[in-house]
PDB file with one MODEL, atoms N, CA, C and O in Angstrom:
MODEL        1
ATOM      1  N   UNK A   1     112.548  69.403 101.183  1.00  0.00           N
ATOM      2  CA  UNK A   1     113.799  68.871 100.663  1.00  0.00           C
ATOM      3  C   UNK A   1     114.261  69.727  99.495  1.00  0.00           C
ATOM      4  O   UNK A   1     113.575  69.747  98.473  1.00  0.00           O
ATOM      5  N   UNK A   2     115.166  70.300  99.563  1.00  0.00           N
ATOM      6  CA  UNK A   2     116.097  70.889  98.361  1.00  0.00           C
ATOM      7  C   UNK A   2     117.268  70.106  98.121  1.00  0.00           C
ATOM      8  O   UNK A   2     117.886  69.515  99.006  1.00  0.00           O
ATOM      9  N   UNK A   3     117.553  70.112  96.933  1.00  0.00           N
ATOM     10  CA  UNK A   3     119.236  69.227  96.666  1.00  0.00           C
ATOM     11  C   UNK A   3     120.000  70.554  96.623  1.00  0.00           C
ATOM     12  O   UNK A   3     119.619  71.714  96.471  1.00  0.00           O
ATOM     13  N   UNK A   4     121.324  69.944  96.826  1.00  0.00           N
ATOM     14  CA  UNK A   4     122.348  70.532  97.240  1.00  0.00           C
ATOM     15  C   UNK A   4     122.700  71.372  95.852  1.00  0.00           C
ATOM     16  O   UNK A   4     123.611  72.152  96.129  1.00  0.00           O
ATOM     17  N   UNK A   5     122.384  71.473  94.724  1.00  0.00           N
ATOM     18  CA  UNK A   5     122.657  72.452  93.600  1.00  0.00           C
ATOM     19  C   UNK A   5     121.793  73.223  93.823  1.00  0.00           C
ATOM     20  O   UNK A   5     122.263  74.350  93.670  1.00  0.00           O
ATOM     21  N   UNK A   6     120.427  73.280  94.201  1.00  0.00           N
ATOM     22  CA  UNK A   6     119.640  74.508  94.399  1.00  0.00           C
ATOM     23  C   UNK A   6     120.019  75.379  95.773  1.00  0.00           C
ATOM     24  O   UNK A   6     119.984  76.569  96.087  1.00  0.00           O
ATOM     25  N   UNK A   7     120.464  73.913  96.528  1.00  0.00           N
ATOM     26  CA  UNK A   7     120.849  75.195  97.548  1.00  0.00           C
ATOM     27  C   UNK A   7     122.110  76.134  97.205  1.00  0.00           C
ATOM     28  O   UNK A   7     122.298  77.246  97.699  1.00  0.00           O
ATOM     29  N   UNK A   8     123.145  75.330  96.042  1.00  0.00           N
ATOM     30  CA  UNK A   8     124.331  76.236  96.160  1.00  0.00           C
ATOM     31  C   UNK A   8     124.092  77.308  95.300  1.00  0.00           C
ATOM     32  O   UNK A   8     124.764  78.333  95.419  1.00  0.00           O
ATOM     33  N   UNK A   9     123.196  77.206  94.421  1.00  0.00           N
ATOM     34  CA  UNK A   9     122.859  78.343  93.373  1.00  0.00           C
ATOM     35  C   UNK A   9     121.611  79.436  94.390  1.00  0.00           C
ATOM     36  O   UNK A   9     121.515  80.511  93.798  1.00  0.00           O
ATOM     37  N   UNK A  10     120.862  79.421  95.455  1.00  0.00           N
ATOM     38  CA  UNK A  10     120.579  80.179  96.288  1.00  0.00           C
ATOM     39  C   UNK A  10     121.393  81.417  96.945  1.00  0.00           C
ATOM     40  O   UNK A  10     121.385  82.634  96.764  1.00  0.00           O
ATOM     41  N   UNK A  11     122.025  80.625  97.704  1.00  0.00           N
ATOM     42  CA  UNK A  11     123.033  81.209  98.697  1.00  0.00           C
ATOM     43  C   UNK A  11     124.139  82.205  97.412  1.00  0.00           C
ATOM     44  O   UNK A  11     124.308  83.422  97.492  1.00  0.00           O
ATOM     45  N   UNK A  12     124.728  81.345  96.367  1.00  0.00           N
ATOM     46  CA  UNK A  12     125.422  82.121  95.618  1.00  0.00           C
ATOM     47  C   UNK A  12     124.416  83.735  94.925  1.00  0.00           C
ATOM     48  O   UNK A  12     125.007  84.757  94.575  1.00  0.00           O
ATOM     49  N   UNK A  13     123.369  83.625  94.890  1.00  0.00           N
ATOM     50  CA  UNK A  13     122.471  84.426  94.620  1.00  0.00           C
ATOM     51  C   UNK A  13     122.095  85.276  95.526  1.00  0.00           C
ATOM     52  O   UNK A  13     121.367  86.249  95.333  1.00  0.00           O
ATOM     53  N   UNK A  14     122.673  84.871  96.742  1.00  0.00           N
ATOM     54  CA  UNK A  14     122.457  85.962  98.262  1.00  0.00           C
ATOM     55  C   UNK A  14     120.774  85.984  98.836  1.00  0.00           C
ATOM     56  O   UNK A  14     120.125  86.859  99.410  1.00  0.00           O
ATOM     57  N   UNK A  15     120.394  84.429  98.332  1.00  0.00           N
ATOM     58  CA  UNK A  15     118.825  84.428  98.349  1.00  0.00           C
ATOM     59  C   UNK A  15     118.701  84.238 100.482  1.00  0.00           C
ATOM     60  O   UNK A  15     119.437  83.615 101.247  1.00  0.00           O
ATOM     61  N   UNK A  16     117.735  84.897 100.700  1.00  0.00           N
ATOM     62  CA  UNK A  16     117.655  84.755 102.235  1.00  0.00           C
ATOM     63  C   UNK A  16     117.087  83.077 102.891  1.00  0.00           C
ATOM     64  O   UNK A  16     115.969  83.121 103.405  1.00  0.00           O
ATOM     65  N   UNK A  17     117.794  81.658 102.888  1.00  0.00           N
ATOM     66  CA  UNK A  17     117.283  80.476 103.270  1.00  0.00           C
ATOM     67  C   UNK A  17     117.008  80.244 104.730  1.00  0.00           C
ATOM     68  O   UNK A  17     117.878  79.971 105.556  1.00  0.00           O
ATOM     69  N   UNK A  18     115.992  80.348 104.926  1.00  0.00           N
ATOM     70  CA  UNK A  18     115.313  79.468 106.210  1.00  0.00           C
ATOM     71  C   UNK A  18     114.946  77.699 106.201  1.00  0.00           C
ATOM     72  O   UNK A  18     114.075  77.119 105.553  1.00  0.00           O
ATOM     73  N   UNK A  19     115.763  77.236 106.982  1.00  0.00           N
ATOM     74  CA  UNK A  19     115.859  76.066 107.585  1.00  0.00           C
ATOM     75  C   UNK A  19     114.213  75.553 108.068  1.00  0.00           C
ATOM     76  O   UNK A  19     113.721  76.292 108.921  1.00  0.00           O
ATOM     77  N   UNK A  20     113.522  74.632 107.712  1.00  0.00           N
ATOM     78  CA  UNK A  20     112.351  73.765 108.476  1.00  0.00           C
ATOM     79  C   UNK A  20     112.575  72.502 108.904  1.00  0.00           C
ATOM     80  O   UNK A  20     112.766  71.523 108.182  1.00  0.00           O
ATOM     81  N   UNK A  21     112.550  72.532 110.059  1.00  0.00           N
ATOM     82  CA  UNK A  21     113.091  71.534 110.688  1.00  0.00           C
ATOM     83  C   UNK A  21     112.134  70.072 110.579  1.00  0.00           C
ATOM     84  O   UNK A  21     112.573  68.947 110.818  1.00  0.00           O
ATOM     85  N   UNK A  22     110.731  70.399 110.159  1.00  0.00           N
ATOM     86  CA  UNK A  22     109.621  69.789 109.449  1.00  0.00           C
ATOM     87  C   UNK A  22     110.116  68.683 108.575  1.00  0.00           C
ATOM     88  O   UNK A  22     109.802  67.495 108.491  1.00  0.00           O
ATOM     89  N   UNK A  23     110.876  69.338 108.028  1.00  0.00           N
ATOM     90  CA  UNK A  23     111.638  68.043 106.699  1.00  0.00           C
ATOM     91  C   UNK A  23     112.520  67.014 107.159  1.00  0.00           C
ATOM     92  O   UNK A  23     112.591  65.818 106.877  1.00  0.00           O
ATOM     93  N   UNK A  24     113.303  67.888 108.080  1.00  0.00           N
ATOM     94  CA  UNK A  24     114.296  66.201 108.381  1.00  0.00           C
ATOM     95  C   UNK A  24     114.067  65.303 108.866  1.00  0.00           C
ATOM     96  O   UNK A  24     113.622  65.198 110.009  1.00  0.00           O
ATOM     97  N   UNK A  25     114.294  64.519 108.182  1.00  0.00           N
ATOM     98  CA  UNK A  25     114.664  62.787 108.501  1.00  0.00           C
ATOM     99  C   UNK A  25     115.835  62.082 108.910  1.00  0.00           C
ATOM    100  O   UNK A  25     116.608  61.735 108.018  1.00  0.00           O
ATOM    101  N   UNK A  26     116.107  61.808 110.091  1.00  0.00           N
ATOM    102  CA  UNK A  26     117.071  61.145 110.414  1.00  0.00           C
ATOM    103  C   UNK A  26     117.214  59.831 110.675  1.00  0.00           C
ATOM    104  O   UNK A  26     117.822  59.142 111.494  1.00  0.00           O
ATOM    105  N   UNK A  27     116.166  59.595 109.352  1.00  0.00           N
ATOM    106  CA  UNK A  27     116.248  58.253 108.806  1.00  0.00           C
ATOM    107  C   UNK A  27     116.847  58.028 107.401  1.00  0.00           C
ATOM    108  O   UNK A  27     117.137  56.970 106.842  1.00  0.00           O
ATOM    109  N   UNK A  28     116.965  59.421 106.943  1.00  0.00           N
ATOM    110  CA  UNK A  28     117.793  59.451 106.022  1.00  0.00           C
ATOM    111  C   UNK A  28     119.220  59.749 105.522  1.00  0.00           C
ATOM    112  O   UNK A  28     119.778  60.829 105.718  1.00  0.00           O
ATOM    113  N   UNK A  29     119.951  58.368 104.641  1.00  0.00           N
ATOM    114  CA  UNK A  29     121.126  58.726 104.929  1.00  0.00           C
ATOM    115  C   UNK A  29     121.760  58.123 103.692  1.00  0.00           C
ATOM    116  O   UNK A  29     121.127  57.232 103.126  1.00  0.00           O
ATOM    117  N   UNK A  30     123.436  58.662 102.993  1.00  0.00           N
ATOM    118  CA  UNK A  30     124.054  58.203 102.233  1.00  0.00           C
ATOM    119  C   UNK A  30     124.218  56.619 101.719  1.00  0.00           C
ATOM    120  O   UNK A  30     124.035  55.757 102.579  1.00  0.00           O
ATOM    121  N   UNK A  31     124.488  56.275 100.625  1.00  0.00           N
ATOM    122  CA  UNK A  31     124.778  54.708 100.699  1.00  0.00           C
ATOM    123  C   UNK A  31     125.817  54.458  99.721  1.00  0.00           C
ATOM    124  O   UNK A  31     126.202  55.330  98.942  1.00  0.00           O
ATOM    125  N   UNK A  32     126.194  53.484  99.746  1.00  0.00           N
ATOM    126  CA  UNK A  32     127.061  52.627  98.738  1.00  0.00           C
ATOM    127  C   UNK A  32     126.574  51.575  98.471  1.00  0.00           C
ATOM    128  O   UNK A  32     126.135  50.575  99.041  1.00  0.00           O
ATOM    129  N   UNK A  33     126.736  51.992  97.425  1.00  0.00           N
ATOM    130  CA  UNK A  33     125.808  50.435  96.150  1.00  0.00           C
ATOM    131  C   UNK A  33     126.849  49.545  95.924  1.00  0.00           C
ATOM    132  O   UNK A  33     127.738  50.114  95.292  1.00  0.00           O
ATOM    133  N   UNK A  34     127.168  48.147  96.226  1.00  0.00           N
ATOM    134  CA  UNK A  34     127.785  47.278  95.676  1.00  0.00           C
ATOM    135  C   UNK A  34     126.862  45.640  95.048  1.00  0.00           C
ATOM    136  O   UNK A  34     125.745  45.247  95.383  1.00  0.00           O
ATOM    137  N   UNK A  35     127.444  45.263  94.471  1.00  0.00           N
ATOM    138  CA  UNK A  35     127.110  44.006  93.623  1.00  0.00           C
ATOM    139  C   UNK A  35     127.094  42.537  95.253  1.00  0.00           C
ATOM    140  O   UNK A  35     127.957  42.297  96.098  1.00  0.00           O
ATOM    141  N   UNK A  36     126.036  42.064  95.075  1.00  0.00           N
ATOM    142  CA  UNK A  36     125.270  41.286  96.866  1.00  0.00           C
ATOM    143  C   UNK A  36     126.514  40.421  96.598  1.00  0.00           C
ATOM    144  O   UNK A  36     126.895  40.390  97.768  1.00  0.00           O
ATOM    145  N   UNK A  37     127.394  39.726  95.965  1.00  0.00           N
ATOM    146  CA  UNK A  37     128.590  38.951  95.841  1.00  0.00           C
ATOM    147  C   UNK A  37     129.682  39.639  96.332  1.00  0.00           C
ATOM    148  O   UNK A  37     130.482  38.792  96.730  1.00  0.00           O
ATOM    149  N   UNK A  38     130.162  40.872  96.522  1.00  0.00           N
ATOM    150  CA  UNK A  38     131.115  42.003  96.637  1.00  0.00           C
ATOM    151  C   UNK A  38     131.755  41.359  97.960  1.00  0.00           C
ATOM    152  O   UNK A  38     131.185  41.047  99.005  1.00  0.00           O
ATOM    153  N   UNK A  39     133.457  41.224  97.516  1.00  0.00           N
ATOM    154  CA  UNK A  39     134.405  41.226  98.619  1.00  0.00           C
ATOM    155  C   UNK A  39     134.610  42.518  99.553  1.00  0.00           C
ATOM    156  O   UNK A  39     134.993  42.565 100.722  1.00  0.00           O
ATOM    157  N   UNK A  40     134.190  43.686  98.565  1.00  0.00           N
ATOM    158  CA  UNK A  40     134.341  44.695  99.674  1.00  0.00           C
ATOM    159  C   UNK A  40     133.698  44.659 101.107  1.00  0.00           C
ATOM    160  O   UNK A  40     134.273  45.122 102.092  1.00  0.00           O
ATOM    161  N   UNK A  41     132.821  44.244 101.131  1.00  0.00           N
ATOM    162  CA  UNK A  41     131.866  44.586 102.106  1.00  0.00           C
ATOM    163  C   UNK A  41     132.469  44.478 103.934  1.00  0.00           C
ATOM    164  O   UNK A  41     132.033  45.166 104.857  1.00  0.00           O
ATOM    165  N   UNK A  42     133.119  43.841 103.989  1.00  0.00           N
ATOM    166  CA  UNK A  42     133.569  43.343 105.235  1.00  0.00           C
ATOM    167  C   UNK A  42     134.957  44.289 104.824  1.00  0.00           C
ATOM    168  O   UNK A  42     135.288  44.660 105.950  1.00  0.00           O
ATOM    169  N   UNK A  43     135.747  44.767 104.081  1.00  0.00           N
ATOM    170  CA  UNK A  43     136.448  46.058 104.314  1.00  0.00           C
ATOM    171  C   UNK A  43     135.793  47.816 104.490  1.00  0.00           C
ATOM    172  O   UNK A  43     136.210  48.885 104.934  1.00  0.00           O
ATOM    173  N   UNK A  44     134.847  47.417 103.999  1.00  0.00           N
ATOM    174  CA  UNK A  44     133.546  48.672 103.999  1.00  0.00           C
ATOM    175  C   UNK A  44     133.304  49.231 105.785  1.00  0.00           C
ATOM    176  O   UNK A  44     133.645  50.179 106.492  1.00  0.00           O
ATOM    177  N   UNK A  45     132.420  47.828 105.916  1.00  0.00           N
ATOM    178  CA  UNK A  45     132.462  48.138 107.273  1.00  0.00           C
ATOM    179  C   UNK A  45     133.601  47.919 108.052  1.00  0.00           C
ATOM    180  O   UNK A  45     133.174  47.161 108.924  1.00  0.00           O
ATOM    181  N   UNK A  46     134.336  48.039 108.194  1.00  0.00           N
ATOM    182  CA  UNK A  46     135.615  48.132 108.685  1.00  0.00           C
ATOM    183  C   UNK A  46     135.730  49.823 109.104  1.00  0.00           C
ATOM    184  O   UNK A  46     135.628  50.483 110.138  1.00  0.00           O
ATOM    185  N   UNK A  47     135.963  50.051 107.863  1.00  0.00           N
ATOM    186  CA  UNK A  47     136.624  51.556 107.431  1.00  0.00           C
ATOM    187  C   UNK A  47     135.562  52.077 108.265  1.00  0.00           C
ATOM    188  O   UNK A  47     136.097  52.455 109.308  1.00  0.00           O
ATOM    189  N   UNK A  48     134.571  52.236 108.299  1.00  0.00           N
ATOM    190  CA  UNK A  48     133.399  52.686 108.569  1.00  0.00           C
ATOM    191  C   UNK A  48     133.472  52.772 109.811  1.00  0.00           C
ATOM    192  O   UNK A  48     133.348  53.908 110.269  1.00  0.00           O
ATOM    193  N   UNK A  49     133.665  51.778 110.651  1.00  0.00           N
ATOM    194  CA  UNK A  49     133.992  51.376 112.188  1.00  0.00           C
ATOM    195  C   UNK A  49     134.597  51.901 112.655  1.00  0.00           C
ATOM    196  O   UNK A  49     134.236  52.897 113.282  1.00  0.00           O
ATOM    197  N   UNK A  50     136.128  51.399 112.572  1.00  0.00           N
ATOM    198  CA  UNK A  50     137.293  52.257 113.136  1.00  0.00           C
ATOM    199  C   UNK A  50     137.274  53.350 114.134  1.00  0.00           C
ATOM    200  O   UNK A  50     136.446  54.260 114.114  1.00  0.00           O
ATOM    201  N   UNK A  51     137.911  53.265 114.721  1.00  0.00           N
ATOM    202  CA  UNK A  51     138.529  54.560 115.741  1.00  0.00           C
ATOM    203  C   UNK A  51     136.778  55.180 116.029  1.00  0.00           C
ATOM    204  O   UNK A  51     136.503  56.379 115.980  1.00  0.00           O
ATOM    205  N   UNK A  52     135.964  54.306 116.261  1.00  0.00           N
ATOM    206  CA  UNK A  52     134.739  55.006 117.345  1.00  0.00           C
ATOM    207  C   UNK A  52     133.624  55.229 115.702  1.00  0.00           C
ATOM    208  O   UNK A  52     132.477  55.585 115.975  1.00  0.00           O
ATOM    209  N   UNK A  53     133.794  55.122 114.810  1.00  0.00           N
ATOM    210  CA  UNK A  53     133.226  55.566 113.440  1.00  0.00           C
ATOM    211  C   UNK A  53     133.644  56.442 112.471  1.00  0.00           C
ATOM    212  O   UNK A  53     133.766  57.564 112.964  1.00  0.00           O
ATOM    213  N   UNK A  54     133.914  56.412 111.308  1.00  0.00           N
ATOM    214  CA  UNK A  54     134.638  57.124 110.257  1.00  0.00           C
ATOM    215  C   UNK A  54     133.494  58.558 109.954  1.00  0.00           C
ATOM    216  O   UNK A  54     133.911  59.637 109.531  1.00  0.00           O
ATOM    217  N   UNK A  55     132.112  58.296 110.253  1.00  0.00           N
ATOM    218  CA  UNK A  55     131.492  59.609 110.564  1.00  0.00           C
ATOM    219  C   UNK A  55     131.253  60.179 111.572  1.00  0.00           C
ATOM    220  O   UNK A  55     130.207  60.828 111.557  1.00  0.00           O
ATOM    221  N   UNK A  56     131.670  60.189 112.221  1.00  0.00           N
ATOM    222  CA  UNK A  56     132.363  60.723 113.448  1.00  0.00           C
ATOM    223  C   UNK A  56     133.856  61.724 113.778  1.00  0.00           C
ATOM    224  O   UNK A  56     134.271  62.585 114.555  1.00  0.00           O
ATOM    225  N   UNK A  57     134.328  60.814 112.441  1.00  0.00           N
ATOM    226  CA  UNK A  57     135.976  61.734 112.687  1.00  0.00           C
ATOM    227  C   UNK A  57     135.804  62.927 112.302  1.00  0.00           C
ATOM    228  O   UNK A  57     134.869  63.506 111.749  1.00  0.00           O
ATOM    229  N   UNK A  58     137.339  63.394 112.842  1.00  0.00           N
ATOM    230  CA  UNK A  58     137.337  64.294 112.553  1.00  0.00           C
ATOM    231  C   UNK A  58     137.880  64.928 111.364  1.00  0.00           C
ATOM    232  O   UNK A  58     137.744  66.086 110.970  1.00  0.00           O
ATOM    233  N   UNK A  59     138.595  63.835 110.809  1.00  0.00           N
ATOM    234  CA  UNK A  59     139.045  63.838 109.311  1.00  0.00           C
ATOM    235  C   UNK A  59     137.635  63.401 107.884  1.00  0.00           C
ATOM    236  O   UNK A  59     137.919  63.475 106.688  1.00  0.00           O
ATOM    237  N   UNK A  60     136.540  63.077 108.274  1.00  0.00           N
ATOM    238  CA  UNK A  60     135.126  63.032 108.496  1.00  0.00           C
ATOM    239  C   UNK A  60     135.022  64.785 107.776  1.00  0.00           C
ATOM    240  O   UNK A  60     135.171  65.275 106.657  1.00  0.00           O
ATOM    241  N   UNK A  61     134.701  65.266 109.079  1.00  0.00           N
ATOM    242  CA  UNK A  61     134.649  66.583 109.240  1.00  0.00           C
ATOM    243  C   UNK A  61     134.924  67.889 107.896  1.00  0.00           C
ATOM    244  O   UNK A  61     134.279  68.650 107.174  1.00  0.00           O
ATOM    245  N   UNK A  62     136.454  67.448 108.226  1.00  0.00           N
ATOM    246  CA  UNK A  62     137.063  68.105 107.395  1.00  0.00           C
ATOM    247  C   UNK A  62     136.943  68.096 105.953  1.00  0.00           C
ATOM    248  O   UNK A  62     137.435  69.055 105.358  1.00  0.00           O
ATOM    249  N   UNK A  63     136.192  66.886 105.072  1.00  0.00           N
ATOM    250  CA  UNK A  63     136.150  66.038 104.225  1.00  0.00           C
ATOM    251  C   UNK A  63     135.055  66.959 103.780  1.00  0.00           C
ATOM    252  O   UNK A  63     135.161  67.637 102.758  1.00  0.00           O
ATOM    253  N   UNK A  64     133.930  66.976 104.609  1.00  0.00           N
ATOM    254  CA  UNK A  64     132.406  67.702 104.258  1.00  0.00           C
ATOM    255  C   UNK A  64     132.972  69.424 104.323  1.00  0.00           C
ATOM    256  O   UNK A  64     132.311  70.252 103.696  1.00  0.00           O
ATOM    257  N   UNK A  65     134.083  69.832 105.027  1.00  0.00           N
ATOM    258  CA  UNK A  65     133.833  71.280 105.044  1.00  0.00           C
ATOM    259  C   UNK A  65     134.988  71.420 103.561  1.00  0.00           C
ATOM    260  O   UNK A  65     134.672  72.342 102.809  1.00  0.00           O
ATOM    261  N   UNK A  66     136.003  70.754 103.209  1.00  0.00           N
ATOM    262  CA  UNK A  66     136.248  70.811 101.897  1.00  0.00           C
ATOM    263  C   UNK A  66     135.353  71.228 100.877  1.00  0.00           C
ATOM    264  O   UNK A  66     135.176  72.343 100.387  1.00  0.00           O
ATOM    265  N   UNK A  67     134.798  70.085 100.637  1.00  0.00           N
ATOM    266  CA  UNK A  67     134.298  70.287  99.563  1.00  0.00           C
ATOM    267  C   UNK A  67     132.762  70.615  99.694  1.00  0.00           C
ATOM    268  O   UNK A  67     132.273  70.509  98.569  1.00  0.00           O
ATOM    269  N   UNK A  68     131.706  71.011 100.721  1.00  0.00           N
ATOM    270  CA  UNK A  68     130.389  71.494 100.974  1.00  0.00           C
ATOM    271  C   UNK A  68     130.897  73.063 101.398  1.00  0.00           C
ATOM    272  O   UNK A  68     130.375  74.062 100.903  1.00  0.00           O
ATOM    273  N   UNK A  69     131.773  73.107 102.190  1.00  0.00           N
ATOM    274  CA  UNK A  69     131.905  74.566 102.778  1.00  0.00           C
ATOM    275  C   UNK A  69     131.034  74.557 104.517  1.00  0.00           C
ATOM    276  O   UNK A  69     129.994  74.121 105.011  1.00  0.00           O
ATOM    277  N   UNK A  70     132.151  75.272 104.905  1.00  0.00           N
ATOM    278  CA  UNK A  70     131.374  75.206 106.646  1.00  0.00           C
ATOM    279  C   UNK A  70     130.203  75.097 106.930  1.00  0.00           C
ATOM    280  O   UNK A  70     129.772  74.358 107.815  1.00  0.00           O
ATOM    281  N   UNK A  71     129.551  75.810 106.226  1.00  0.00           N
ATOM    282  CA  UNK A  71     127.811  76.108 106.618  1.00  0.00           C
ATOM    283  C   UNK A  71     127.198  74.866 106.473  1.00  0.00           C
ATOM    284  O   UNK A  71     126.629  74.243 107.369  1.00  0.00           O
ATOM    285  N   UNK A  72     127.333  74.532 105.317  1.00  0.00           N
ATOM    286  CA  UNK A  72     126.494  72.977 104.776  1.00  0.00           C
ATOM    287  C   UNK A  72     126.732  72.212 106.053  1.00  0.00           C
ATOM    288  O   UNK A  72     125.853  71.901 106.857  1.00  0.00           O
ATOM    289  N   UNK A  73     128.498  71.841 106.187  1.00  0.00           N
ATOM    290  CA  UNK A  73     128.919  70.752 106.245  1.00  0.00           C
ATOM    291  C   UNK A  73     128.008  70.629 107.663  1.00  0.00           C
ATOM    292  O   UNK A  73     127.326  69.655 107.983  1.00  0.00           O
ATOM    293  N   UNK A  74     128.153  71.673 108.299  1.00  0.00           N
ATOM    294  CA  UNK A  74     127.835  71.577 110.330  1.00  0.00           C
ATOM    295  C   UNK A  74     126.293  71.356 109.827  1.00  0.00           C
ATOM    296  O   UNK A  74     125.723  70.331 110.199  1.00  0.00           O
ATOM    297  N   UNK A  75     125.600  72.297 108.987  1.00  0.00           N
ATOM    298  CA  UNK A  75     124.276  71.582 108.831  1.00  0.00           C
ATOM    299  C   UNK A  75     123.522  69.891 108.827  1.00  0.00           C
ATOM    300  O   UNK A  75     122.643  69.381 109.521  1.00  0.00           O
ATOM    301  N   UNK A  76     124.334  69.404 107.728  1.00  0.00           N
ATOM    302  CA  UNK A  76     124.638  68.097 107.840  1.00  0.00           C
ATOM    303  C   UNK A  76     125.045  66.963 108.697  1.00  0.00           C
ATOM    304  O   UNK A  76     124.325  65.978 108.862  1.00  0.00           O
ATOM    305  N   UNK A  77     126.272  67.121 109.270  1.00  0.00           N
ATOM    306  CA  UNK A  77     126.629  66.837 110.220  1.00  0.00           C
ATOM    307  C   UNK A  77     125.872  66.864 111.693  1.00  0.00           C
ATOM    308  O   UNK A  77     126.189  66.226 112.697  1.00  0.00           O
ATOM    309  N   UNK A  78     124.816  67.761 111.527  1.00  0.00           N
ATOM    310  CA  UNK A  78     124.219  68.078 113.157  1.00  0.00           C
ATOM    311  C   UNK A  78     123.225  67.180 113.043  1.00  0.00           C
ATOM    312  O   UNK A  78     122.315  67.268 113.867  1.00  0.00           O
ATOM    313  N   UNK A  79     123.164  66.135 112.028  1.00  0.00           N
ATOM    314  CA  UNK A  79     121.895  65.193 112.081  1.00  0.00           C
ATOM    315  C   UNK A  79     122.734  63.809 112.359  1.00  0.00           C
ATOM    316  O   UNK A  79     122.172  62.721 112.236  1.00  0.00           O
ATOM    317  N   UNK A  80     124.082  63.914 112.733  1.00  0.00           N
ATOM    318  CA  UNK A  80     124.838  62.235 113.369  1.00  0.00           C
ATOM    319  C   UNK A  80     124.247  62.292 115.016  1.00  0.00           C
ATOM    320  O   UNK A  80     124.510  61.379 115.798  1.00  0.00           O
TER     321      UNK A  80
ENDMDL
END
């Protein structure tokens, strides 16, 4: 496991990264913390749902190659 600042200070360094496929978990995944009383929750999953799944889209997509950059994002992404 590396976090995503070591990896971006790597690559910006032109360091040569090899991938181990050893590490992933695709049990592991993002969250949102809300308060167990929270009205959001039933708009949460909503959003989330939608149109087949909101990680799934393709506006999704675009979201991670913004602001990660292509390489990351498809990295990431290839574990949905």
């Amino acid at each position: 496991y590396v976090d995503i600042y070591n990896y971006w200070r790597a690559r910006d360094r032109g360091e040569i990264l090899t991938r181990h496929r050893i590490a992933d978990d695709p049990g592991e995944e993002f969250g949102v913390i809300m308060p167990l009383e929270s009205d959001w929750q039933e708009l949460m999953e909503l959003f989330f749902e939608e149109d087949g799944g909101f990680l799934y889209s393709g506006r999704y997509r675009d979201i991670m190659e913004t602001h990660l950059g292509p390489e990351l994002a498809e990295l990431l992404l290839e574990v949905l």
